[in-house]
PQR file of N, CA, C, O and H, with PARSE charges and radii, in Angstrom:
ATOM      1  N   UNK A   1      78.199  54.582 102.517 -0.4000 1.5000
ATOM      2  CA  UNK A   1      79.616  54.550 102.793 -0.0000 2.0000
ATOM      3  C   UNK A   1      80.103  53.114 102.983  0.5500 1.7000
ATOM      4  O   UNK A   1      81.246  52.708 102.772 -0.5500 1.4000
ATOM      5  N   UNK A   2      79.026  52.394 103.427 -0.4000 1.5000
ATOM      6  CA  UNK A   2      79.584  51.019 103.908 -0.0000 2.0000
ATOM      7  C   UNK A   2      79.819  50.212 102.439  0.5500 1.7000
ATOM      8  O   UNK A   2      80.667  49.326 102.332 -0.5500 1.4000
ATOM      9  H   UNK A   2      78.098  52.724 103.599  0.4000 1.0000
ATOM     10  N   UNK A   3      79.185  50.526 101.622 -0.4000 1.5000
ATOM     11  CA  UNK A   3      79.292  49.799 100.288 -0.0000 2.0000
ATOM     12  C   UNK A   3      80.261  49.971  99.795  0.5500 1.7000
ATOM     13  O   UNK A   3      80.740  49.034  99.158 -0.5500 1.4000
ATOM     14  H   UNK A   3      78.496  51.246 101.709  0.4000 1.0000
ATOM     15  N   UNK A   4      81.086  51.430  99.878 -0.4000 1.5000
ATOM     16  CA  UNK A   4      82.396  52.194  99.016 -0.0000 2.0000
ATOM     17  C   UNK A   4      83.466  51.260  99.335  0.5500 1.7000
ATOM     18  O   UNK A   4      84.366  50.819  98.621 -0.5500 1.4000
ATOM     19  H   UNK A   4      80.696  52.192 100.396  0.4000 1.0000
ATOM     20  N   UNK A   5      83.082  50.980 100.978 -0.4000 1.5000
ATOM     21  CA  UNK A   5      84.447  50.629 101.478 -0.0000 2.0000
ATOM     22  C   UNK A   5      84.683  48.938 101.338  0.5500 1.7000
ATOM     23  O   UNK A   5      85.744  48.348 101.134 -0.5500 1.4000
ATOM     24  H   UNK A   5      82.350  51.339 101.559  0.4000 1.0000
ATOM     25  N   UNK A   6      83.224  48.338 101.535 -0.4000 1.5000
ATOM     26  CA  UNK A   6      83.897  47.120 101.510 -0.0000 2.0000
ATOM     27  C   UNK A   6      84.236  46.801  99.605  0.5500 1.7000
ATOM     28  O   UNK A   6      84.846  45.802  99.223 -0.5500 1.4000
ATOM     29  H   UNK A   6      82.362  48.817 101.701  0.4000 1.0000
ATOM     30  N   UNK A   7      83.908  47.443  99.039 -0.4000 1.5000
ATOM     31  CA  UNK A   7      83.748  47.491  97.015 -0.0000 2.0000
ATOM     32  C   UNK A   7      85.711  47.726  97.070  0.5500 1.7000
ATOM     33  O   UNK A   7      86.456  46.930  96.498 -0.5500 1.4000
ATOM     34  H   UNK A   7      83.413  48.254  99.350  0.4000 1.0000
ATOM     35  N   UNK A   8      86.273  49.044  97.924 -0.4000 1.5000
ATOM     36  CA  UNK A   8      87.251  49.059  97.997 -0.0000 2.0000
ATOM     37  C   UNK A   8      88.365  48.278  98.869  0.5500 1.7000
ATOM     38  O   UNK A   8      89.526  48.476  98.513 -0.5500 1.4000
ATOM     39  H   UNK A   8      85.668  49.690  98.389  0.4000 1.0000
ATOM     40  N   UNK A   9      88.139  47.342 100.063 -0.4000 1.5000
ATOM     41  CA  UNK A   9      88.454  46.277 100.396 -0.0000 2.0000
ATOM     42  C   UNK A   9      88.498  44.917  99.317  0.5500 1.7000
ATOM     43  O   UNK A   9      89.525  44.296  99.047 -0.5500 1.4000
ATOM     44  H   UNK A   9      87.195  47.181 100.353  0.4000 1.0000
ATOM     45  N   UNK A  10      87.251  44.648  98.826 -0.4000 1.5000
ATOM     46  CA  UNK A  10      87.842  43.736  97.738 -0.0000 2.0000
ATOM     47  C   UNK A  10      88.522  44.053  96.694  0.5500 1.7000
ATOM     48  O   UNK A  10      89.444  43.356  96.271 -0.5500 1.4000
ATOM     49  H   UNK A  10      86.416  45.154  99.045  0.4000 1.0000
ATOM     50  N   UNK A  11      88.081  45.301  96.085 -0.4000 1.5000
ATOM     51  CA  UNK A  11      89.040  45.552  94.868 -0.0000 2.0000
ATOM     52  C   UNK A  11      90.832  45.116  95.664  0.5500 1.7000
ATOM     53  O   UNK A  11      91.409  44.158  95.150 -0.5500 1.4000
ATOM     54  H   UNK A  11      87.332  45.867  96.429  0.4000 1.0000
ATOM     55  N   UNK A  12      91.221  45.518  96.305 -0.4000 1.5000
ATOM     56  CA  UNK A  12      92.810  45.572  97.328 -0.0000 2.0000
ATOM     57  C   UNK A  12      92.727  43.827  97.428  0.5500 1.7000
ATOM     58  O   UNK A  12      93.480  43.050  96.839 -0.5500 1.4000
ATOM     59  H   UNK A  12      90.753  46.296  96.723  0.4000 1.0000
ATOM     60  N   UNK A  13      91.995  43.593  98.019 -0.4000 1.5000
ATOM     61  CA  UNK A  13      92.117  41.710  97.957 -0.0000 2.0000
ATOM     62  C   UNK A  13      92.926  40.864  96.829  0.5500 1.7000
ATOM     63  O   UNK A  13      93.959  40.201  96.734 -0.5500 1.4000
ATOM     64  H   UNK A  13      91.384  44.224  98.497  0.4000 1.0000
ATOM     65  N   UNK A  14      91.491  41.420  95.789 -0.4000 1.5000
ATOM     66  CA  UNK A  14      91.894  40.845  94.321 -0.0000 2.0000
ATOM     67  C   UNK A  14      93.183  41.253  94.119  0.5500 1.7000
ATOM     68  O   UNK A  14      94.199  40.572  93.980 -0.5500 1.4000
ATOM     69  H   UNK A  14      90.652  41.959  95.867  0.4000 1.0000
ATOM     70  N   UNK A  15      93.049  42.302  94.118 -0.4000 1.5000
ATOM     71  CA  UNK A  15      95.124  42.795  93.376 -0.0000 2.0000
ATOM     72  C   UNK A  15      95.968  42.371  94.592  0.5500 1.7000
ATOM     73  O   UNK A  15      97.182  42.405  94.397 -0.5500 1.4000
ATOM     74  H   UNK A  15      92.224  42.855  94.231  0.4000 1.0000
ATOM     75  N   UNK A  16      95.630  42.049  95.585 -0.4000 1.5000
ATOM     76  CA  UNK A  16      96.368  41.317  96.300 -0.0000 2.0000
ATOM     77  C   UNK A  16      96.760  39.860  95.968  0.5500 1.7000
ATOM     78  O   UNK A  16      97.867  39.429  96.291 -0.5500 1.4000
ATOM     79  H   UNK A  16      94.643  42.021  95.744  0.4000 1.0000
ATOM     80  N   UNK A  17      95.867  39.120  95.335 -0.4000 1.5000
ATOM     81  CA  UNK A  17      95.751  37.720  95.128 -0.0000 2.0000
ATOM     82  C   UNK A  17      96.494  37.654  93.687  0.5500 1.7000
ATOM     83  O   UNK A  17      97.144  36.720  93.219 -0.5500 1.4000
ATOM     84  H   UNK A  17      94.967  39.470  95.073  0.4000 1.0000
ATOM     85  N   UNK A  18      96.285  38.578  93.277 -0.4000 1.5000
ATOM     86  CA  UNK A  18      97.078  38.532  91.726 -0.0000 2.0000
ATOM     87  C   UNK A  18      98.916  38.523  91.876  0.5500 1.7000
ATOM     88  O   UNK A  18      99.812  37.832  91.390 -0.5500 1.4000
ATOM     89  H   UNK A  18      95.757  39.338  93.657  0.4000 1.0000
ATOM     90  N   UNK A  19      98.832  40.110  93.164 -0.4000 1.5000
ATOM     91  CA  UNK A  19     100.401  40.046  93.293 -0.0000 2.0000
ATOM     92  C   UNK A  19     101.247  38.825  93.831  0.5500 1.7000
ATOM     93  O   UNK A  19     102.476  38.756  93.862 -0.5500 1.4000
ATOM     94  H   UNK A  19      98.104  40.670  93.560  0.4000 1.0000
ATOM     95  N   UNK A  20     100.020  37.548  94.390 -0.4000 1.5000
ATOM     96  CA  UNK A  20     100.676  36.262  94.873 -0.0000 2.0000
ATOM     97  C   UNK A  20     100.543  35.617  94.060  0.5500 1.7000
ATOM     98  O   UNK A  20     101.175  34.617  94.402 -0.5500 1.4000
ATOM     99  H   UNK A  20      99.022  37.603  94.364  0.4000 1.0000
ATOM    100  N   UNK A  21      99.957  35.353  92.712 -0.4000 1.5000
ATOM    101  CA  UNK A  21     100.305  34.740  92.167 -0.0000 2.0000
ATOM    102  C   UNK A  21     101.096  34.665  91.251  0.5500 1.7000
ATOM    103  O   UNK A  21     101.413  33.589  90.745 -0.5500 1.4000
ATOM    104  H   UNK A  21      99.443  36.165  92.434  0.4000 1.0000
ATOM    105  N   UNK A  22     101.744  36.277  90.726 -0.4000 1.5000
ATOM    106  CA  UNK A  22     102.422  36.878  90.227 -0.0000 2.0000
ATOM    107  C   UNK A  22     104.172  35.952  90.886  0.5500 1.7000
ATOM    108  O   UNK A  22     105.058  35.676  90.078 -0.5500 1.4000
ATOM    109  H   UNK A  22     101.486  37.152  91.138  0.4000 1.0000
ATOM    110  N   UNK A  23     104.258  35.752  91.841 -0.4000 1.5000
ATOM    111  CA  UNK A  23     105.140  35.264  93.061 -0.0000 2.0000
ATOM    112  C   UNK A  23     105.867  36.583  93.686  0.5500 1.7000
ATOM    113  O   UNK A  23     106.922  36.438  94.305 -0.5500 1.4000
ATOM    114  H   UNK A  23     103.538  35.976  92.498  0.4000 1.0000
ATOM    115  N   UNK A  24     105.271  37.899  93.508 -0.4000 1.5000
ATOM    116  CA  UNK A  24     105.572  38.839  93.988 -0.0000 2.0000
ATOM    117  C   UNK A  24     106.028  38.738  95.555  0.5500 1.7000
ATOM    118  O   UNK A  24     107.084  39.342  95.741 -0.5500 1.4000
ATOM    119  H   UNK A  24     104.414  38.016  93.006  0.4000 1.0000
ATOM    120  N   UNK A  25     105.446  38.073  96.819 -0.4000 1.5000
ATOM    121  CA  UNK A  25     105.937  38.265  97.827 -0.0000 2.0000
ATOM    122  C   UNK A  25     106.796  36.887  98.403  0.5500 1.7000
ATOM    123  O   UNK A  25     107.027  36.530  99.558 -0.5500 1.4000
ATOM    124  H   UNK A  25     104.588  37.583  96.668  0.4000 1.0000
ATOM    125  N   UNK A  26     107.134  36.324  97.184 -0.4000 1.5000
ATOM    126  CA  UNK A  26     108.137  35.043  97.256 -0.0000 2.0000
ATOM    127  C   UNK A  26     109.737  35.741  97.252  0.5500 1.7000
ATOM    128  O   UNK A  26     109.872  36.539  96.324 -0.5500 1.4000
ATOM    129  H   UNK A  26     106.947  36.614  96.245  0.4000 1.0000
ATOM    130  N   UNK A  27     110.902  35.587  98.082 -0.4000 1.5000
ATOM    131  CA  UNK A  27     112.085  36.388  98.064 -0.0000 2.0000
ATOM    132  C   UNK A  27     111.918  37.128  99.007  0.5500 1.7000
ATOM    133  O   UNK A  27     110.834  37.597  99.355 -0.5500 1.4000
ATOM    134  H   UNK A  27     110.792  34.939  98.836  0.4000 1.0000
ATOM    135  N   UNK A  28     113.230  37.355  99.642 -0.4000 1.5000
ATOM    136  CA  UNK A  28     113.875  38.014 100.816 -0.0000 2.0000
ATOM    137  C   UNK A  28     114.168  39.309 100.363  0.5500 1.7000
ATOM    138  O   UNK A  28     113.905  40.225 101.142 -0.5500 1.4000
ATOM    139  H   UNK A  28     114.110  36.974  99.359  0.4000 1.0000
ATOM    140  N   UNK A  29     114.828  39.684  98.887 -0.4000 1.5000
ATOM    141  CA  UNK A  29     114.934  40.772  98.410 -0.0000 2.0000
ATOM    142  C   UNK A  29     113.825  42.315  98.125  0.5500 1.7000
ATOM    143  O   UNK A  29     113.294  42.530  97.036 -0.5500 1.4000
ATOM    144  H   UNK A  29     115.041  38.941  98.253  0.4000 1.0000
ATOM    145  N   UNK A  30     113.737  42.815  98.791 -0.4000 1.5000
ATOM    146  CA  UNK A  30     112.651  44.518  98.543 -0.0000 2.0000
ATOM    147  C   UNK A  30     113.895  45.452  98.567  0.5500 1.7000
ATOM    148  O   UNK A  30     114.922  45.667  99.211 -0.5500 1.4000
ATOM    149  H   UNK A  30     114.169  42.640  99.676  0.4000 1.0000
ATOM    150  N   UNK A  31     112.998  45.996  97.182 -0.4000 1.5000
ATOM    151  CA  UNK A  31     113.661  47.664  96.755 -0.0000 2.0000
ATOM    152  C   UNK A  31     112.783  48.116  96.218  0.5500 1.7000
ATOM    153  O   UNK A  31     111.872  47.421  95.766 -0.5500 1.4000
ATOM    154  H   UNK A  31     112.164  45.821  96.659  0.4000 1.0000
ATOM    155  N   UNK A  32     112.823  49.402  96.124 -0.4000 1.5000
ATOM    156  CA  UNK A  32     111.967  50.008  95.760 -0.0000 2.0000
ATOM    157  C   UNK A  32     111.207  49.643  94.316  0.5500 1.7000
ATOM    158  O   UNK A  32     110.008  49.775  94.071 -0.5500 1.4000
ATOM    159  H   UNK A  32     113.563  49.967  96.491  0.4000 1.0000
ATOM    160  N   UNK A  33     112.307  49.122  93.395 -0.4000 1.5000
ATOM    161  CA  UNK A  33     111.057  48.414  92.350 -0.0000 2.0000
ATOM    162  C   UNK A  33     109.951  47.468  92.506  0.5500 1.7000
ATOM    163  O   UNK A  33     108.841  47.610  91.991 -0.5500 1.4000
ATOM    164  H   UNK A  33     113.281  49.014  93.594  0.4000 1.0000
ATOM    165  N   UNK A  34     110.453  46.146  93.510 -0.4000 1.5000
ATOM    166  CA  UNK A  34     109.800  45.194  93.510 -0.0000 2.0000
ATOM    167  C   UNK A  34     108.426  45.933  94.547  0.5500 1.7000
ATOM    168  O   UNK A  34     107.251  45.855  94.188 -0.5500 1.4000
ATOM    169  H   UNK A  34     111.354  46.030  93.928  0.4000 1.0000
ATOM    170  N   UNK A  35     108.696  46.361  95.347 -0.4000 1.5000
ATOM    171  CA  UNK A  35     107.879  47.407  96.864 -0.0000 2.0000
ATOM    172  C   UNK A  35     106.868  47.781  95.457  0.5500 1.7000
ATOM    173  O   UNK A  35     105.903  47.044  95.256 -0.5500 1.4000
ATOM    174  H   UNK A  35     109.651  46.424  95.638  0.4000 1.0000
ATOM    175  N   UNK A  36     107.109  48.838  94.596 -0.4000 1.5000
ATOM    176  CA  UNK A  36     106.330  49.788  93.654 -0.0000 2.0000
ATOM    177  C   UNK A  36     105.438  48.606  93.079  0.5500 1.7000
ATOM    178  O   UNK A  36     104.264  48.837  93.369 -0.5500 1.4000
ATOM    179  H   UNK A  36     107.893  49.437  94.760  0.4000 1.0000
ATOM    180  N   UNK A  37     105.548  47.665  92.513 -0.4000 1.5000
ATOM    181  CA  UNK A  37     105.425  47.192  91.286 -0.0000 2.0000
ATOM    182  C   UNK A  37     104.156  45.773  92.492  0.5500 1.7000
ATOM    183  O   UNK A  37     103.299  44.996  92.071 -0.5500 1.4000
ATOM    184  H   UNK A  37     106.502  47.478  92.278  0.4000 1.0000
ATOM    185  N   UNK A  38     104.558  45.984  93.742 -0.4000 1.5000
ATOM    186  CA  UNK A  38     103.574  45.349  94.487 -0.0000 2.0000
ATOM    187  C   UNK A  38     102.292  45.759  94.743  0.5500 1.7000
ATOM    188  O   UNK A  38     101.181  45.281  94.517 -0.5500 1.4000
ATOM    189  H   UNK A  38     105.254  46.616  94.084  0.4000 1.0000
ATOM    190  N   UNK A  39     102.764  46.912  95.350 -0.4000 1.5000
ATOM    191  CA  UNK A  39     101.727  48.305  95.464 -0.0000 2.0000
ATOM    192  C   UNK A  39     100.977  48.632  94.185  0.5500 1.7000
ATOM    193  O   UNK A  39      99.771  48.785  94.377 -0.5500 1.4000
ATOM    194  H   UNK A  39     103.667  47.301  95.533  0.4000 1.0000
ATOM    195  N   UNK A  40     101.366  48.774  92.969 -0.4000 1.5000
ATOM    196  CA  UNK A  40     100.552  49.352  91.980 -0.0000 2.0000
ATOM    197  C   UNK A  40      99.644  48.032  90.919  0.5500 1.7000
ATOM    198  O   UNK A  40      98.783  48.335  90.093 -0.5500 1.4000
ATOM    199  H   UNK A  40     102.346  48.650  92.812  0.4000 1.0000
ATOM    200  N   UNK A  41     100.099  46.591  91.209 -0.4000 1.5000
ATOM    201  CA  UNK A  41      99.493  45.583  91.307 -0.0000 2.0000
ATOM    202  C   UNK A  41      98.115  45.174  92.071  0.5500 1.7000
ATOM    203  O   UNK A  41      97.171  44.533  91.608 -0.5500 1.4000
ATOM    204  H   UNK A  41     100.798  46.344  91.880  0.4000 1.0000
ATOM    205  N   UNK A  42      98.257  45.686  93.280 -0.4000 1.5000
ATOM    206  CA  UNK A  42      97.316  45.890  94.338 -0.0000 2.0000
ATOM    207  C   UNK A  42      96.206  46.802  93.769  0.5500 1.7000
ATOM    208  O   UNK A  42      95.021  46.525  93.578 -0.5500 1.4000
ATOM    209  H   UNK A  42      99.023  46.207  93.656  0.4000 1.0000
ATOM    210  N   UNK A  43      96.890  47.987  93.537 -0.4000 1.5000
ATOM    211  CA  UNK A  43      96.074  49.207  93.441 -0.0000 2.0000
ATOM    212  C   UNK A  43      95.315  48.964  92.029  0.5500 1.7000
ATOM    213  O   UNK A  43      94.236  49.509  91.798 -0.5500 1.4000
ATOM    214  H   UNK A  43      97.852  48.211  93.692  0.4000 1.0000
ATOM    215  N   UNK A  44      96.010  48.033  91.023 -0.4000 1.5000
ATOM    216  CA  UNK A  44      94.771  47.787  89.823 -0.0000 2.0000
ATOM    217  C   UNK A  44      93.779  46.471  89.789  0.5500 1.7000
ATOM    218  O   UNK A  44      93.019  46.046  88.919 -0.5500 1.4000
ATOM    219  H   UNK A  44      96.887  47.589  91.211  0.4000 1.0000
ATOM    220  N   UNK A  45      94.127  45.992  91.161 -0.4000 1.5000
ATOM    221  CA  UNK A  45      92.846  45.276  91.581 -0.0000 2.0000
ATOM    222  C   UNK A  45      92.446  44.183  90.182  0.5500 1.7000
ATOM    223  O   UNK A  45      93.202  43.679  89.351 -0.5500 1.4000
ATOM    224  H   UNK A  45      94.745  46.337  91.868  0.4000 1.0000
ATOM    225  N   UNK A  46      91.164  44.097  90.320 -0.4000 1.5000
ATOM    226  CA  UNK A  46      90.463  43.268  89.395 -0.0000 2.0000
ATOM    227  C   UNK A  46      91.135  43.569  87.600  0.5500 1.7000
ATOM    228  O   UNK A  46      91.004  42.717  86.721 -0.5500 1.4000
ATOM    229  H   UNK A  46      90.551  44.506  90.995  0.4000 1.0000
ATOM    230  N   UNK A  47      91.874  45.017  87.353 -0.4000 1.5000
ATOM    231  CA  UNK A  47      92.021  44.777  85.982 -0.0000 2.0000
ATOM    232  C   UNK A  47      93.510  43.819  85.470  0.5500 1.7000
ATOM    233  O   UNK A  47      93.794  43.543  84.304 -0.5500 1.4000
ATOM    234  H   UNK A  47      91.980  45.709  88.067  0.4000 1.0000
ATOM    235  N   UNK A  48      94.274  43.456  86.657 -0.4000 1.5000
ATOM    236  CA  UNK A  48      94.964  42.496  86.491 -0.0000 2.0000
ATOM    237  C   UNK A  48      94.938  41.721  85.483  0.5500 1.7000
ATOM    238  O   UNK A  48      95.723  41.605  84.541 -0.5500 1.4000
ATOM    239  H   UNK A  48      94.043  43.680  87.604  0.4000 1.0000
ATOM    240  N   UNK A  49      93.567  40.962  85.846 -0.4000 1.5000
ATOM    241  CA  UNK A  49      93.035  39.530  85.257 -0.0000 2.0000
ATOM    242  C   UNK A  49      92.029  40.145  83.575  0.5500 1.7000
ATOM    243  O   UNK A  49      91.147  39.572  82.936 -0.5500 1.4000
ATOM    244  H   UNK A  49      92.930  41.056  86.611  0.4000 1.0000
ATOM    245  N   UNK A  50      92.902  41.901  83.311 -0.4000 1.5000
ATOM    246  CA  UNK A  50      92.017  41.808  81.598 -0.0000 2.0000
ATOM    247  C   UNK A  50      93.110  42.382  81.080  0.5500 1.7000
ATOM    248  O   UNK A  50      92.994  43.189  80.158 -0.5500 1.4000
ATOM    249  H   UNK A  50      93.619  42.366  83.831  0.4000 1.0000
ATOM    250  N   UNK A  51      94.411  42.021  81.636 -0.4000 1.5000
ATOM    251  CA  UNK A  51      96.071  42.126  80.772 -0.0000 2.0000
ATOM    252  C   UNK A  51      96.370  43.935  81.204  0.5500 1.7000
ATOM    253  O   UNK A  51      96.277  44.824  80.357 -0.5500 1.4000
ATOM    254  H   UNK A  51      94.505  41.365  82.385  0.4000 1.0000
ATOM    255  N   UNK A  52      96.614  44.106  82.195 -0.4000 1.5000
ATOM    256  CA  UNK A  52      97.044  45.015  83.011 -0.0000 2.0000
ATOM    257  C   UNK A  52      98.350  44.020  83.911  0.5500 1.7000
ATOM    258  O   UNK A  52      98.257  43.080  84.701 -0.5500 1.4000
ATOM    259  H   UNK A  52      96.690  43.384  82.882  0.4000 1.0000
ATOM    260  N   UNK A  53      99.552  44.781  83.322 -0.4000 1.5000
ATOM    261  CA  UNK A  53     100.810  43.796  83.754 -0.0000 2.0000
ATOM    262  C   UNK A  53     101.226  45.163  84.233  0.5500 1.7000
ATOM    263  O   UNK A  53     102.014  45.746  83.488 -0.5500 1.4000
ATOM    264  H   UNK A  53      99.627  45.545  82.680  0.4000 1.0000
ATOM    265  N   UNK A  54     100.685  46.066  85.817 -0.4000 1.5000
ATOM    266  CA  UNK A  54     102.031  47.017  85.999 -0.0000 2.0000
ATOM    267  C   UNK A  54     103.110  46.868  87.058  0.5500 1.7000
ATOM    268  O   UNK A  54     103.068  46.494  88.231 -0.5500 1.4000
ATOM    269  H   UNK A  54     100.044  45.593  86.422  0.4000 1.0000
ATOM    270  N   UNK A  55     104.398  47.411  86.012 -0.4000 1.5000
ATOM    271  CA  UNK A  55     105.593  46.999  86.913 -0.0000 2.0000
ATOM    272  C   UNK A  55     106.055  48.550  86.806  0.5500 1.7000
ATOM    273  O   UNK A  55     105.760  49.323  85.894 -0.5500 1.4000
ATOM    274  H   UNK A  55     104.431  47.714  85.059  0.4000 1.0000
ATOM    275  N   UNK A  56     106.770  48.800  87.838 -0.4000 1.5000
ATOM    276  CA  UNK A  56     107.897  50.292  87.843 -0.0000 2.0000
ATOM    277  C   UNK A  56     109.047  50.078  88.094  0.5500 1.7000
ATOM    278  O   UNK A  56     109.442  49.652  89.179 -0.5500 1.4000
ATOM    279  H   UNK A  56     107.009  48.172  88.579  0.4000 1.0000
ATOM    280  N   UNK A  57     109.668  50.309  87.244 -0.4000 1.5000
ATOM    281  CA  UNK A  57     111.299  50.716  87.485 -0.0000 2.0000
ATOM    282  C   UNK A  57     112.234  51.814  88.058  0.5500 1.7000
ATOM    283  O   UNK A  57     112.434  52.848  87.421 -0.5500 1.4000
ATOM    284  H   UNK A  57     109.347  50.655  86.363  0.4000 1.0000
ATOM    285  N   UNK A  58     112.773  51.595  89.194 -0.4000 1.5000
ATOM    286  CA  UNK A  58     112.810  52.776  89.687 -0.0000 2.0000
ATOM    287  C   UNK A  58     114.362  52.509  89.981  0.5500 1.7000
ATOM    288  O   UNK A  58     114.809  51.381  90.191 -0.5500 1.4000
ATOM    289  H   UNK A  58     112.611  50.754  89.712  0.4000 1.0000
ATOM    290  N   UNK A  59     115.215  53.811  89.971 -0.4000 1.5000
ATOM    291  CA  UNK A  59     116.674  53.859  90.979 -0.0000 2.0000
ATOM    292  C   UNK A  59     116.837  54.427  91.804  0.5500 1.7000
ATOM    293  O   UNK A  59     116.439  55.586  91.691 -0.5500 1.4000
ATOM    294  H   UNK A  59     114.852  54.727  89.801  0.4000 1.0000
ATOM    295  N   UNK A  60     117.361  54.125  92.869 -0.4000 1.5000
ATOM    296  CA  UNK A  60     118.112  55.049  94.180 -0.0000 2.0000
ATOM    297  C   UNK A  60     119.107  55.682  94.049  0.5500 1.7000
ATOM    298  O   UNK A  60     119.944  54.856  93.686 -0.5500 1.4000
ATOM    299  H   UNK A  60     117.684  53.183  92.961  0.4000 1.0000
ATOM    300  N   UNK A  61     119.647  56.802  94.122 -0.4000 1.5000
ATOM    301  CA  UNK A  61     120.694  57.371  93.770 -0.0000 2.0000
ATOM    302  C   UNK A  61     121.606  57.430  95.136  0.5500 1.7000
ATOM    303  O   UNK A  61     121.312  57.755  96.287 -0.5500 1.4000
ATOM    304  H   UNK A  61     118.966  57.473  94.416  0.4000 1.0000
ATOM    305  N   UNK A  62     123.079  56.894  94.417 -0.4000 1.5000
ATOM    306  CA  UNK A  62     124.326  56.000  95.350 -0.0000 2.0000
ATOM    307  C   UNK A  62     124.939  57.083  96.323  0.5500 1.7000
ATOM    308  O   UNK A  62     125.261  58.222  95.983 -0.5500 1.4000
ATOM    309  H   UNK A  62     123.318  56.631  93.482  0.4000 1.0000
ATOM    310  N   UNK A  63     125.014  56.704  97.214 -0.4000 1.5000
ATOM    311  CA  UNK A  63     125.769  57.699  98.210 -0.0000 2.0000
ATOM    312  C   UNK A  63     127.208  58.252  97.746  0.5500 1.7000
ATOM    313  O   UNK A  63     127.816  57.317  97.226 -0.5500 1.4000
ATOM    314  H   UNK A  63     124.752  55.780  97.490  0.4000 1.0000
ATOM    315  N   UNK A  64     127.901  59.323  97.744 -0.4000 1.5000
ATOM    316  CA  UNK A  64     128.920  60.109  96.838 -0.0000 2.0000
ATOM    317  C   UNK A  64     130.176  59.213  97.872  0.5500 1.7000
ATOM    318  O   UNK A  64     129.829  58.786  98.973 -0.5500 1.4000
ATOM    319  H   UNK A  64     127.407  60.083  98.166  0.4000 1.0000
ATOM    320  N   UNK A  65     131.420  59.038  97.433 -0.4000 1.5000
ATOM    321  CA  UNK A  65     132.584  58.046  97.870 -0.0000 2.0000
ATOM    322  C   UNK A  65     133.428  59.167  98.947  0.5500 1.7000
ATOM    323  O   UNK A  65     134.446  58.807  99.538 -0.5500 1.4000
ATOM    324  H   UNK A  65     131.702  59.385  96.539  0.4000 1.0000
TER
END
């Protein structure tokens, strides 16, 4: 178990280090695209760096007038 987890601690690192260099957590601005597109950066870890570019586009739907 101890192997799973730290294998899955670095994998999260790496896609962490990618989403900074990406300049992902540069800007005051979060919505749910930039939030998604951080998160699923993270979550592909090491395949980042073999042309894995994922971004999501997402909308909020506007409160009625």
């Amino acid at each position: 178990m101890r192997v799973g987890s730290a294998l899955i601690v670095i994998w999260l690192i790496i896609g962490g280090f990618a989403a900074f260099q990406r300049g992902y957590f540069s800007g005051s601005e979060v919505n749910c695209a930039r939030l998604s597109t951080v998160l699923v950066t993270m979550a592909a870890g090491p395949l980042n760096y073999f042309g894995v570019n994922p971004t999501i586009e997402c909308t909020v739907p506007q409160p009625s007038q």
